[in-house]
Structures are given as C-alpha cells and as structure tokens.
C-alpha positions as CSV (number, residue, x, y, z in Angstrom):
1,X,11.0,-3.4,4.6
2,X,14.0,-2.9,6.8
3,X,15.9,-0.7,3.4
4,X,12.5,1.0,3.3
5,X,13.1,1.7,6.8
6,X,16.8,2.8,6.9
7,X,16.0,5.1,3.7
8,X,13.5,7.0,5.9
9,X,15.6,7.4,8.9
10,X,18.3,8.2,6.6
11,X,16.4,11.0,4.9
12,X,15.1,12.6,8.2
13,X,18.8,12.7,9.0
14,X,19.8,15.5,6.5
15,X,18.3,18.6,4.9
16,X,20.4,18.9,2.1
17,X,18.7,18.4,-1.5
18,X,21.4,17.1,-3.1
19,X,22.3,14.2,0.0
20,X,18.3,13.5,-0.1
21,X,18.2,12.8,-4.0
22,X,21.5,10.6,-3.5
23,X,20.1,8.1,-1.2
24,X,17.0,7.9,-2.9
25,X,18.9,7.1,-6.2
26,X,20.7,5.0,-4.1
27,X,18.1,2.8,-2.9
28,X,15.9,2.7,-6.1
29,X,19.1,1.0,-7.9
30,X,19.0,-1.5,-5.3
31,X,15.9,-2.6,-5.5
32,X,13.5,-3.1,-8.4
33,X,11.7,-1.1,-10.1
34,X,8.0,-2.2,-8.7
35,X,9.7,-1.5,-5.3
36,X,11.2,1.7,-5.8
37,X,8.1,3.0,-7.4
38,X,5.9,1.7,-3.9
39,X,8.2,3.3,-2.1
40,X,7.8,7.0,-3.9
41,X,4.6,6.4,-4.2
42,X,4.7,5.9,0.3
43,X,7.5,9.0,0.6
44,X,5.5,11.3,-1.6
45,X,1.9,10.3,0.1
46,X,0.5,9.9,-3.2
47,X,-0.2,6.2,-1.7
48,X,-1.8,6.4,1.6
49,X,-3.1,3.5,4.2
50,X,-4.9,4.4,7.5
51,X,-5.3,0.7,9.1
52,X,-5.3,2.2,12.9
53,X,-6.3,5.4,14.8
54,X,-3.2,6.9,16.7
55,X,-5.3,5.9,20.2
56,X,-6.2,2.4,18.2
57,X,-2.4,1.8,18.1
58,X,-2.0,2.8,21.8
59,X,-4.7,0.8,22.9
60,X,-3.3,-2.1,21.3
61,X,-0.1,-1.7,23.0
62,X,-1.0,-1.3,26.0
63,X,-2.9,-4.8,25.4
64,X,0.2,-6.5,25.7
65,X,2.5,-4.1,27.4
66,X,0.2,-2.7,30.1
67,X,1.8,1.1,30.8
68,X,1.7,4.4,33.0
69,X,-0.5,6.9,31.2
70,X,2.0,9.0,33.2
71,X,5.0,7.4,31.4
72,X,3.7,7.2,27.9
73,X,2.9,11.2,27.9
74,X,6.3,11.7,29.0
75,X,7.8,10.2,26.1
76,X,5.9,12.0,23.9
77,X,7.2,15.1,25.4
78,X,10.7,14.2,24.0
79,X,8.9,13.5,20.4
80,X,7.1,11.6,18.2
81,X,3.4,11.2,18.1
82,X,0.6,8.9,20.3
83,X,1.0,6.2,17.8
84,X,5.3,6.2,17.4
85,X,5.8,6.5,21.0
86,X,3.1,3.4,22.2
87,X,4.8,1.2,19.4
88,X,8.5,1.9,20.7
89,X,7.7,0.9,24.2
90,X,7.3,-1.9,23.3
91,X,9.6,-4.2,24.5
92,X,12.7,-3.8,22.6
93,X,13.0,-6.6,19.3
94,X,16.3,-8.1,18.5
95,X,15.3,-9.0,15.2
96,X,14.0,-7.3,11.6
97,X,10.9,-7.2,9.7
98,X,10.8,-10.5,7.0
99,X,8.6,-9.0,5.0
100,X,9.6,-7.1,1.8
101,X,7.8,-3.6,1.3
102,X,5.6,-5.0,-1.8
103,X,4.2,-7.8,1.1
104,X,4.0,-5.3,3.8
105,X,2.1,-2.8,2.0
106,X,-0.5,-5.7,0.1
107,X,-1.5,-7.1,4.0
108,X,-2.1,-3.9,5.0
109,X,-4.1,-3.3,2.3
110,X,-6.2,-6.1,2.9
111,X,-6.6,-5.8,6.4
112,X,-8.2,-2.3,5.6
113,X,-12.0,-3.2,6.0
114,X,-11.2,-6.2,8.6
115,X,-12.9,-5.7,12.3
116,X,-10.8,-3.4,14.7
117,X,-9.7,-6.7,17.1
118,X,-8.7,-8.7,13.1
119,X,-6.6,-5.1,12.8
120,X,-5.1,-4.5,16.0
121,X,-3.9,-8.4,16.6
122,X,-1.8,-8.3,13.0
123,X,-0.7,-4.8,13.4
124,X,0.4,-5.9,17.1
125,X,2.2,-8.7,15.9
126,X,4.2,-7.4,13.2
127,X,5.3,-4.0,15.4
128,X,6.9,-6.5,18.0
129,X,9.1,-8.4,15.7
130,X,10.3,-4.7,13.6
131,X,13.2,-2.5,14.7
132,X,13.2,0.7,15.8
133,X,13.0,2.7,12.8
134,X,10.9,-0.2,11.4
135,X,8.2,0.5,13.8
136,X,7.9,4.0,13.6
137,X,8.1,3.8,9.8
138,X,5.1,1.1,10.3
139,X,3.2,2.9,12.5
140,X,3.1,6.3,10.6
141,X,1.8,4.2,7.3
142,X,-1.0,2.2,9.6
143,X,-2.4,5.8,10.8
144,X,-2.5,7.1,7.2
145,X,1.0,9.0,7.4
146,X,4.1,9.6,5.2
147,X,6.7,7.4,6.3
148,X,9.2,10.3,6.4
149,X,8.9,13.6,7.8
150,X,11.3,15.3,5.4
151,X,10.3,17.2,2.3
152,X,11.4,16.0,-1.0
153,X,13.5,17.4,-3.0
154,X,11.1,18.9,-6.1
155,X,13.5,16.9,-8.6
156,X,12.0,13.7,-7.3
157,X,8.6,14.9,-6.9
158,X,8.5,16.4,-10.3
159,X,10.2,13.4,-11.8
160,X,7.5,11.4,-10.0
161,X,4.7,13.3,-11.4
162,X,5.6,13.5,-15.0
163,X,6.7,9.7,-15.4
164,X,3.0,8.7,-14.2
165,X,0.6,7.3,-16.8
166,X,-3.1,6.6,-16.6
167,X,-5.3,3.9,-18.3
168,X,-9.1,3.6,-17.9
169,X,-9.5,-0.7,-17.3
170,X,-12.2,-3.3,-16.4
171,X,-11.9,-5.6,-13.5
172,X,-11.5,-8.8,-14.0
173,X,-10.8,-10.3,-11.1
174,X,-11.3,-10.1,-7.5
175,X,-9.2,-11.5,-5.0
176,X,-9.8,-12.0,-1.5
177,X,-7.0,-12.7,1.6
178,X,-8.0,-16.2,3.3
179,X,-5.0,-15.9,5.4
180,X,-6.9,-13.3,8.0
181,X,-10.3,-14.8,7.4
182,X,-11.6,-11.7,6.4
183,X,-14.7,-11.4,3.3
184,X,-13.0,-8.5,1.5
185,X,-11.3,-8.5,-1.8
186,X,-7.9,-7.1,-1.2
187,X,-7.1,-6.7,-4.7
188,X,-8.6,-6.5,-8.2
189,X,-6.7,-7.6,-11.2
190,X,-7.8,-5.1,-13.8
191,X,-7.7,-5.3,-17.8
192,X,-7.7,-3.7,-21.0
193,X,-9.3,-4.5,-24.9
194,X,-6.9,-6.7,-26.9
195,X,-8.6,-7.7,-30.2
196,X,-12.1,-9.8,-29.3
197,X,-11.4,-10.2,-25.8
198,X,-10.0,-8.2,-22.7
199,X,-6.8,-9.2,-21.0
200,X,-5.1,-8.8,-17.5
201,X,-3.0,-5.7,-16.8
202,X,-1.8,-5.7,-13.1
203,X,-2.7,-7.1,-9.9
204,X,-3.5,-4.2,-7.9
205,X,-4.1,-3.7,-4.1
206,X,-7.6,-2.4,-3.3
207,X,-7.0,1.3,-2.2
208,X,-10.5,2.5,-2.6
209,X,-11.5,4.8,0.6
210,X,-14.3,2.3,2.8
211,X,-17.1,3.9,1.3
212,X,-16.2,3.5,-2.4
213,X,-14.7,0.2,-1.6
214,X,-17.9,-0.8,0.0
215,X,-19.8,-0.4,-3.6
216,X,-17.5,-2.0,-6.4
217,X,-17.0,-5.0,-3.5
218,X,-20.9,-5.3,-4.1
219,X,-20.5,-5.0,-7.8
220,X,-17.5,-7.8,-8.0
221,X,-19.8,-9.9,-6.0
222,X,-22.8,-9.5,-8.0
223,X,-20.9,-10.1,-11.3
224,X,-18.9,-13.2,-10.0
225,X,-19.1,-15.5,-13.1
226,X,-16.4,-18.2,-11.1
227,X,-14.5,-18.9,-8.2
228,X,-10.7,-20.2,-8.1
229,X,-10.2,-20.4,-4.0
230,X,-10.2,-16.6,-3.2
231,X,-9.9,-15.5,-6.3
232,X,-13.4,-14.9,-7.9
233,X,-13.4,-14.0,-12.0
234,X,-15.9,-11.4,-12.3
235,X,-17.7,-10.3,-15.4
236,X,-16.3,-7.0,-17.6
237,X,-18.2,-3.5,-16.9
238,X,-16.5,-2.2,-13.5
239,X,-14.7,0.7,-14.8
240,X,-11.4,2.2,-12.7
241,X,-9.2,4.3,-13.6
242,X,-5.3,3.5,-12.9
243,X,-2.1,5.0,-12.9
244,X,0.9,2.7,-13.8
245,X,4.5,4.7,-13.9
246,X,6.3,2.1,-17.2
247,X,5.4,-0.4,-19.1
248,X,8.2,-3.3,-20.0
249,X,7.3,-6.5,-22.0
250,X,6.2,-9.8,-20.5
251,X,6.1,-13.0,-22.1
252,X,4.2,-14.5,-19.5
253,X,1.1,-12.0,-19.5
254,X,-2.0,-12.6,-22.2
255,X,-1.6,-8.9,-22.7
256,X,1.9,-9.2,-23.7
257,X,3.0,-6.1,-21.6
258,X,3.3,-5.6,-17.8
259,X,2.7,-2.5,-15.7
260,X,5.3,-1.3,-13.2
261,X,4.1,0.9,-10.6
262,X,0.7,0.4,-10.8
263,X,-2.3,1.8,-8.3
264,X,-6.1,2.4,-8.7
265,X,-6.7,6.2,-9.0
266,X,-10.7,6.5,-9.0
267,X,-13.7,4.0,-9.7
268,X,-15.6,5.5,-12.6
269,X,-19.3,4.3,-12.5
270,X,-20.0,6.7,-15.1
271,X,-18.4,5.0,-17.7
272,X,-18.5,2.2,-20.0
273,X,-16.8,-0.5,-21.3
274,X,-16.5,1.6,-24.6
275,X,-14.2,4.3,-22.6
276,X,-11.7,1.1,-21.8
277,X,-8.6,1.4,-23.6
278,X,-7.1,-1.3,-25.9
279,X,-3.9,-2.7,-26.8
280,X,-2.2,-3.8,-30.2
C-alpha cells in the first residue's frame, strides 16, 4: 500500500505526460502484475469502492479525536475534501500501512455491506496506523474516489482499455470474511466449461453495487451444496460476466490457466449456463 501511495502523490506532483507514464512504468515493473493491474484498475476508476460517506469519515474521526468544527473547516479552506482533511488530523502516525494493496482493497471489499459502526471502527483503525499520503489515498478509495487527482496520460488509458478481456463464468464458490464477523460473501470464485465438468478461474472480490449484491448473495445461499468454514461451494447457474486483463499458465489450477487482473463486470440473470464459455 505505501508504493501505491507514493505513486499517487508522485503523480499529482507533475503534469507532464511523458514524467506521468515513467513512474507508472516504473512502479508496475516493481511490482507484479495482479498488483499493477489493481492499481490501474484504482487510478483509472474503472474499480471503485464507496465503504464511507465523506461526513461518515468525519464522524468517525471525530470519535476518537474529538475537534473544533471551527478548526476542521479551516483546514479545508487550504484543500482537500471533508473526508482527507478529518483523516489527516488525526494524530500524526510514525509508522506505514502493512498491508499490501491486493489485501487492502479485498477488506474493503468485504466490509462493503457490514453495519456503519463494523465500517467506521476498521476504517478508523487502519487510517491511524497509515502515513500521510497513505491516508488521503485511503480515504479517497473508502468514499468511492480515484486515488489520484491527476489525469492519465491517454497512452495508459488506451493501453488499459484494449488489453482488457471478458469471459461470461458460473460461480462456484462463495466466500465469506469471519475475521469482521460479518454474513456477506466477500468474494465469489467463478468458473468456466472444461470437458464434463466446470473448473475454477479466479477468486474475485465481490464488487457488485448493494442492490445487485443483495440478490446473487440470496442465490449463492440458496444453491449452497457444502460448506468448508466460510467458504460455501455453491451449485453452477449464477451467471457473471468478468473482465480479466492476461492469462498465464498454472500448474496448480484444475483449469490449467490463471487469470491476471481479474474483476466482475455485471451479473447476467438472463443467461444460462449454455452462454458460459469453455476451455480446451
């Protein structure tokens, strides 16, 4: 999380195209390529993730760090949103965020449909331990915001656009986050045809807006065939539709393959397992 971070600051530090597409370059060499992909995915707000309202964030804040409404407006005044500003008055954290961006972005994810108080106390937690530039990149993903406020250079985004696959799947399984006690499934494991049977894909966090989310949660229930712990196998026939920017070869997968870059673009209840794709 804290490269994530210093990329972002780093690209709000310059205008120039050709400096922007360096340190991009830069930092997707240094990490790998499921990472790099995340983080495009964050910097070009084709991922988004609203966990908190600006005043949720505030209010949270001010929980723990009890402020002048007179002092907090007057820091906004010398930038930065409701959200940014409550989050850096915090008191000031000597260390960095331990998470890496992949485990940042999947507990966000599943704290999506938790209560506000689940929310607020985990969001809380992991501002006061982040850097500067770790909390205001944190807080502008939590209220559904690019990380960065600089435009891309169109290289990047066309680069990321054309390199982006799509695969209609079946979920196979759903898996739930015991660590925050909530009844959610914060991922689905999707799958694809392969001879007879169908076989796992990707693990992929649950990005579905509350209301979709709300329905195919139903469904996985409904269709649980088996429970490992919080991981629940669930019967073939919920249909998604996923995006996936390479696939590399995996001697560890029943497929065979593995899917870099992977998110869930749309649940397709009009469809059927016939529209899944297959594999050789």
């Amino acid at each position: 999380m804290n490269r994530f971070a210093e990329l972002c600051a780093d690209l709000e530090r310059t205008t120039r195209p050709n400096v922007m597409r360096q340190m991009i370059d830069t930092y997707g060499s240094s990490v790998s390529s499921e990472t790099a992909a995340l983080a495009m995915s964050l910097i070009d707000g084709s991922l988004c993730l609203r966990i908190l309202r600006p005043r949720e964030v505030a209010s949270a804040v001010q929980s723990v760090a009890p402020l002048p409404q007179w002092l907090i407006d007057q820091s906004r005044t010398m930038g930065g949103t409701l959200a940014e500003t409550s989050a850096l008055l915090l008191p000031r954290s000597d260390s960095h965020c331990e998470h890496s961006l992949e485990s940042t972005i999947s507990l966000l994810t599943s704290l999506q449909h938790s209560d506000l108080r689940s929310r607020s106390e985990v969001i809380l937690a992991m501002l006061q331990v982040c850097s500067v530039w770790e909390r205001i990149v944190l807080t502008r993903i939590i209220t559904g915001s690019r990380p960065t406020r600089c435009d891309l250079p169109q290289q990047h985004v066309e680069a990321a656009e054309a390199t982006e696959h799509r695969m209609i799947t079946t979920v196979l399984y759903a898996h739930k986050a015991p660590s925050i006690g909530q009844q959610t499934y914060s991922h689905f494991t999707v799958g694809v045809k392969k001879g007879e049977i169908y076989v796992p894909l990707a693990k992929i966090p649950n990005t579905f807006n509350e209301e979709i989310s709300t329905i195919v949660e139903g469904l996985a229930t409904q269709r649980t065939v088996e429970k490992f712990g919080p991981t629940h196998w669930v019967s073939v026939g919920i249909i998604v539709e996923i995006a996936y920017t390479d696939i590399v070869p995996s001697t560890r997968t029943k497929s065979g393959i593995k899917l870099l870059g992977a998110r869930i673009v749309a649940w397709l209840p009009n469809h059927a397992l016939a529209h899944v794709d297959s594999i050789d």
